[in-house]
C-alpha positions as CSV (number, residue, x, y, z in Angstrom):
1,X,63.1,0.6,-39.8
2,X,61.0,-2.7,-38.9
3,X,57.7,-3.5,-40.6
4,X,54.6,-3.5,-38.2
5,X,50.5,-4.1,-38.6
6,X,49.7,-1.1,-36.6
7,X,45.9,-1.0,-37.7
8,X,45.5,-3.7,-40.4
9,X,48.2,-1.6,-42.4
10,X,52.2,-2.5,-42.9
11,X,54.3,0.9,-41.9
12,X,57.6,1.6,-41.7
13,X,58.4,2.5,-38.1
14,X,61.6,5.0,-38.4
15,X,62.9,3.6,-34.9
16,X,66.1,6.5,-36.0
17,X,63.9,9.2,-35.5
18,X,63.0,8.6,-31.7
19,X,64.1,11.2,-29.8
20,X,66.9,10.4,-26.6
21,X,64.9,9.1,-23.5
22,X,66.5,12.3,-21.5
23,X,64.5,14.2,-23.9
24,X,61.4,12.7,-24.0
25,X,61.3,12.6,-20.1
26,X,62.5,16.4,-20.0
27,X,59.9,17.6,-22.4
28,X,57.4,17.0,-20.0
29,X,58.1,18.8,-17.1
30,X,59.0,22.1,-19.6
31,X,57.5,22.0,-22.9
32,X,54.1,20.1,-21.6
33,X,54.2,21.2,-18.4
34,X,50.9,23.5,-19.0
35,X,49.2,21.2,-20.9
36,X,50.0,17.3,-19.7
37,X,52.2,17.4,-16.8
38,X,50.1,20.2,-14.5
39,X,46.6,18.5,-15.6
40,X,47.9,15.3,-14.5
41,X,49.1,16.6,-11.3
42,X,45.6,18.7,-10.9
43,X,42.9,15.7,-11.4
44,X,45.5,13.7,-8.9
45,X,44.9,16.2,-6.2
46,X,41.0,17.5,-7.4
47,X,39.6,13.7,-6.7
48,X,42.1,12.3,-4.8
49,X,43.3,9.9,-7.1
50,X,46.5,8.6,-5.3
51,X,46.8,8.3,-1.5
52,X,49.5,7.5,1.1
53,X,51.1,3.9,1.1
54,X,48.7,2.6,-2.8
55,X,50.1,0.2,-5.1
56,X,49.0,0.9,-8.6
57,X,48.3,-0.6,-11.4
58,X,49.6,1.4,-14.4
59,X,47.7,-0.4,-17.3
60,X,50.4,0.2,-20.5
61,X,48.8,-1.1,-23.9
62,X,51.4,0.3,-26.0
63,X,49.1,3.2,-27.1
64,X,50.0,6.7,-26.9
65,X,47.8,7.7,-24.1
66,X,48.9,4.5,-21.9
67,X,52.9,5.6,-22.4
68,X,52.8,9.1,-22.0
69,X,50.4,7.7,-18.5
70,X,53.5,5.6,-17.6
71,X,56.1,8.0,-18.1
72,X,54.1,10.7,-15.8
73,X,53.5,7.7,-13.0
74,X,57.9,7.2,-13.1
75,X,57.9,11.3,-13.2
76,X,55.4,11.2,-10.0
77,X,56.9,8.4,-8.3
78,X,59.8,9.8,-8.6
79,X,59.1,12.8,-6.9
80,X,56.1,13.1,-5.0
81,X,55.8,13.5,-1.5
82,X,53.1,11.0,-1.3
83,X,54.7,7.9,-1.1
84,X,53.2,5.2,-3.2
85,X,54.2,2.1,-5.5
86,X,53.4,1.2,-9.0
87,X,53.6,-1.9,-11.4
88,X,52.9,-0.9,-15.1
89,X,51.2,-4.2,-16.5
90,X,50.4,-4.4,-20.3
91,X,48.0,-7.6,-21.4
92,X,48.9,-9.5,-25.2
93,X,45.5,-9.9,-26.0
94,X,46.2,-11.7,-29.1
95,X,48.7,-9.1,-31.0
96,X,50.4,-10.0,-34.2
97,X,54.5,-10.9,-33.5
98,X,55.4,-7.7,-34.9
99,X,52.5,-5.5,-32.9
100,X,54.0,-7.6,-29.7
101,X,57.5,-6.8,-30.9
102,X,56.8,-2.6,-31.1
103,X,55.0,-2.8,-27.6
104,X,58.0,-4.6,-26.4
105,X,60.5,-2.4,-27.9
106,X,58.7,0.9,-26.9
107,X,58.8,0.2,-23.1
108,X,62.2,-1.1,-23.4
109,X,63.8,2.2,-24.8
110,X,61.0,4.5,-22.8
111,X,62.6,2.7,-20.0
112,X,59.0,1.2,-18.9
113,X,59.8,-2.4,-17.2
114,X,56.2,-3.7,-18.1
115,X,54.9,-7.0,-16.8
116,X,53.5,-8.5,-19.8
117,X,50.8,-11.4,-20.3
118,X,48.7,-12.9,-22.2
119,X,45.2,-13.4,-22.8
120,X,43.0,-14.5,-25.6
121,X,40.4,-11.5,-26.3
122,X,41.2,-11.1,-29.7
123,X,40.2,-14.6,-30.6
124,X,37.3,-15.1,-27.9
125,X,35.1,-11.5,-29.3
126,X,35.6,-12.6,-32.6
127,X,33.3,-15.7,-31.8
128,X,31.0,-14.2,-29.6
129,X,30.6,-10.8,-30.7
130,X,31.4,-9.9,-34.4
131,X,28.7,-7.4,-34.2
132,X,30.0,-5.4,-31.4
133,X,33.3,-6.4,-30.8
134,X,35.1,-2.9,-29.3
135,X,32.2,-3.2,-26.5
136,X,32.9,-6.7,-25.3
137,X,37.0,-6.2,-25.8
138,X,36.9,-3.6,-23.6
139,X,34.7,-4.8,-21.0
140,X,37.0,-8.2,-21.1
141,X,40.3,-6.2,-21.1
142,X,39.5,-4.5,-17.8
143,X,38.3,-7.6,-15.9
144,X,41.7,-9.4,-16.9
145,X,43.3,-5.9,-16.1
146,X,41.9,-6.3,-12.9
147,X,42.4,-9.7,-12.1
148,X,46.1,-9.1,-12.8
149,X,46.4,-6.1,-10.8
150,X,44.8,-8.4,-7.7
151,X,47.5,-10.7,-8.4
152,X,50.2,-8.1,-8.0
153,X,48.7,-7.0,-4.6
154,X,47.8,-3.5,-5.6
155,X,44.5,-2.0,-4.8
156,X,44.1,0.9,-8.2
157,X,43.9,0.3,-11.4
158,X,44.7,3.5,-13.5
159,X,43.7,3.7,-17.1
160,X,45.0,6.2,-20.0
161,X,40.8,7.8,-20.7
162,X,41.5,11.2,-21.2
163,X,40.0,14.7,-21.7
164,X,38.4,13.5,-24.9
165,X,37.2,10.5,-24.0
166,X,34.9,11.6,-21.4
167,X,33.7,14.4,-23.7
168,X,32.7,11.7,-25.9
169,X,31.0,9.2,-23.7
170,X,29.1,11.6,-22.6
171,X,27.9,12.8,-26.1
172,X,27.7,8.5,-26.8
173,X,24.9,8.0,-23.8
174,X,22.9,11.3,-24.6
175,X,22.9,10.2,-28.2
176,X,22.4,6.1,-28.8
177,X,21.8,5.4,-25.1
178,X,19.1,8.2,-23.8
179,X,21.1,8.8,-20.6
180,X,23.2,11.6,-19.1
181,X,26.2,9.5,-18.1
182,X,29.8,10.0,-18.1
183,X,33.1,8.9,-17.0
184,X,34.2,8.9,-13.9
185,X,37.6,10.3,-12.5
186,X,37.7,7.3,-10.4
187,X,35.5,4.1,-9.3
188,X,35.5,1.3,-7.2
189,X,35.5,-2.0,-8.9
190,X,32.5,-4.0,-8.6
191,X,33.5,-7.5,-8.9
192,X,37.0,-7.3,-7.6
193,X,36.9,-6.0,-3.6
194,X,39.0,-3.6,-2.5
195,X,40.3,-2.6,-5.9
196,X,39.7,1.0,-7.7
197,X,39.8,2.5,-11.2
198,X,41.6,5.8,-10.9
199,X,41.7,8.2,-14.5
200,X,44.8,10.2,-13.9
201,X,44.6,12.0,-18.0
202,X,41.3,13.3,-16.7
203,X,42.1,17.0,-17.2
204,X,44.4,16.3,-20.6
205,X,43.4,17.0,-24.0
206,X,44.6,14.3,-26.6
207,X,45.6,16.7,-29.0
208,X,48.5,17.3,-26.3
209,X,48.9,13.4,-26.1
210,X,49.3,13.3,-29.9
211,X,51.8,16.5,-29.9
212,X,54.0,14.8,-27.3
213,X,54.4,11.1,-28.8
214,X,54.9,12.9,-32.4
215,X,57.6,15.1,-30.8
216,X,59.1,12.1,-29.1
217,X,59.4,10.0,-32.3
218,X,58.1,7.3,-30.6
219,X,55.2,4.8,-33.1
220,X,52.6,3.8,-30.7
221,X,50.6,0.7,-31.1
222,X,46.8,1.2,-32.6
223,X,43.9,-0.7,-31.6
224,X,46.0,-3.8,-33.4
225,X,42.4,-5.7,-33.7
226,X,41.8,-7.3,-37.1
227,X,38.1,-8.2,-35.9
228,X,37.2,-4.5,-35.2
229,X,39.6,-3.4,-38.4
230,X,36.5,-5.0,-40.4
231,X,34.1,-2.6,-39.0
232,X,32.9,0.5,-40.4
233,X,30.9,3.3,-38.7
234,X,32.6,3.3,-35.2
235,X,30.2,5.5,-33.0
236,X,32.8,6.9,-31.1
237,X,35.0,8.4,-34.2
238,X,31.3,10.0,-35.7
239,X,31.3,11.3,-32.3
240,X,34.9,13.0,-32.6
241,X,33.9,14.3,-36.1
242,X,30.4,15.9,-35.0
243,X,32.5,17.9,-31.9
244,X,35.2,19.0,-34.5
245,X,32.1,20.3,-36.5
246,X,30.5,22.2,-33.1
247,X,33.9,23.6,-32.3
248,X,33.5,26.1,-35.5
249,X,30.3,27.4,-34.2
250,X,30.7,27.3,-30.6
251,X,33.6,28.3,-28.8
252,X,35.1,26.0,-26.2
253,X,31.9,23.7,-27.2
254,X,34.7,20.8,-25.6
255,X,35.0,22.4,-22.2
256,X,30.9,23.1,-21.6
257,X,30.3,19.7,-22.5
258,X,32.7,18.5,-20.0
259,X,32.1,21.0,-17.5
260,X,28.3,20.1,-18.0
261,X,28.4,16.8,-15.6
262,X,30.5,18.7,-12.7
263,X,27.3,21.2,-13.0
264,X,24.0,19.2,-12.7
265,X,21.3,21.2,-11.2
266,X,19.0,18.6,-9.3
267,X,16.0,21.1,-9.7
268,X,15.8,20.9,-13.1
269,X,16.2,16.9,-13.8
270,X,12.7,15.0,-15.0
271,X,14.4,11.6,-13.5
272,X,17.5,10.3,-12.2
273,X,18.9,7.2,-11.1
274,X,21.3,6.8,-7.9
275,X,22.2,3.5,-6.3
276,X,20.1,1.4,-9.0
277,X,16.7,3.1,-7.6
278,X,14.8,5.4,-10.1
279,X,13.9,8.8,-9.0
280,X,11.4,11.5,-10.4
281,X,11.1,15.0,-10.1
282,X,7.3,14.2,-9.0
283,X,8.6,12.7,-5.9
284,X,8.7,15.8,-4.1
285,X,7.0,17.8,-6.2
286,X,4.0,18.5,-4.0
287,X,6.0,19.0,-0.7
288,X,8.1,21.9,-1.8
């Protein structure tokens, strides 16, 4: 039992209850093959997400969807025809001891050998953005994320967004931002040349993420951020509540919504914007 600020919060971790690593690593090829370990494989081969001769990136942060990420990468590597390299790196950005301790002690016995580093997010958004501080940590994290994976020689990052998580951005930009915007399965970097963002969870629903950890025993880190602990009214979680509301009245409300930006129909958009130029349906209105 060890005592760790997960969110904010002491807990008692019951390190005795994780599950043997053969387990763990079994579980996903037969009781989440379905659900994790075919959806993984799927959104690799629907956008062509790994190719011949990469070197990845495997961004860890200790969360649940980041280790259940690096355990399917070890799975992959291990047995894909495609023949590809990985790193797993995991950035400190300013953890307590003990959150640093349970990230540490995770990878260890999940068998994940992590290159870990340290940066100072945590204490940098809590000067310059107390207001909005989940926005500028995240836009930070990746641009150190990326900066590492430079420095290791590889040319993707991959990051742990999953089903969910595109669901809701999508929902976030219609909502507070007034555009039809989602994530994307994969992206080239802007500032860092020759580097690319691959989303290999694409296709996996979290509650399957949540099922797995749970059933592995294993206590995954939390956001860990005291300045965003403060806050109240997190868009994103209102976001998650007002889906789990639709989901009663509409069935698979999750999958239409996702489904919805792989089914644009260019005929029936007012505007749209493609390369940083603005388009309107008036454009070629008269020539059709």
């Amino acid at each position: 039992m060890n005592d760790i600020a997960g969110n904010g919060c002491e807990v008692m971790v019951p390190y005795n209850e994780r599950k043997p690593l053969s387990e763990i690593e079994n579980s996903i090829s037969k009781t989440y093959k379905k659900h994790i370990w075919s959806k993984f494989v799927k959104a690799i081969k629907d956008f062509k997400l790994i190719e011949e001769g990469d070197r990845i990136a495997v961004a860890v942060s200790g969360g649940k969807d980041s280790l259940l990420m690096a355990k399917l990468f070890q799975k992959l590597n291990k047995h894909s025809q495609i023949k590809f390299e990985v790193e797993y790196i995991s950035m400190d950005p300013g953890y307590h001891p003990d959150i640093r301790k349970l990230l540490i002690d995770n990878c260890e016995y999940l068998n994940i050998p992590i290159h870990l580093f340290n940066s100072d997010i945590f204490e940098v958004v809590n000067h310059i953005a107390k207001d909005y501080p989940c926005y500028m940590c995240a836009r930070m994290r990746r641009g150190i994320l990326y900066s590492k994976a430079k420095e290791l020689g590889c040319n993707k990052l991959a990051l742990g967004h999953h089903f969910n998580d595109v669901i809701e951005t999508t929902l976030l930009n219609i909502f507070y931002s007034g555009n039809f915007k989602t994530m994307l399965p994969k992206l080239k970097a802007t500032n860092f040349k020759g580097l690319e963002l691959i989303r290999p969870l694409y296709y996996v629903e979290e509650d399957y993420i949540k099922r797995f950890i749970k059933r592995s025993g294993i206590w995954p880190l939390n956001c860990a951020c005291m300045v965003a602990a403060k806050k109240t009214g997190n868009k994103r979680y209102e976001i998650k509540d007002l889906i789990q509301e639709l989901k009663g009245n509409f069935k698979d409300v999750e999958k239409s919504i996702f489904k919805a930006a792989q089914n644009v129909n260019m005929d029936s958009i007012v505007g749209w914007q493609k390369d940083g130029e603005k388009y309107s349906f008036l454009d070629n209105y008269n020539q059709k």
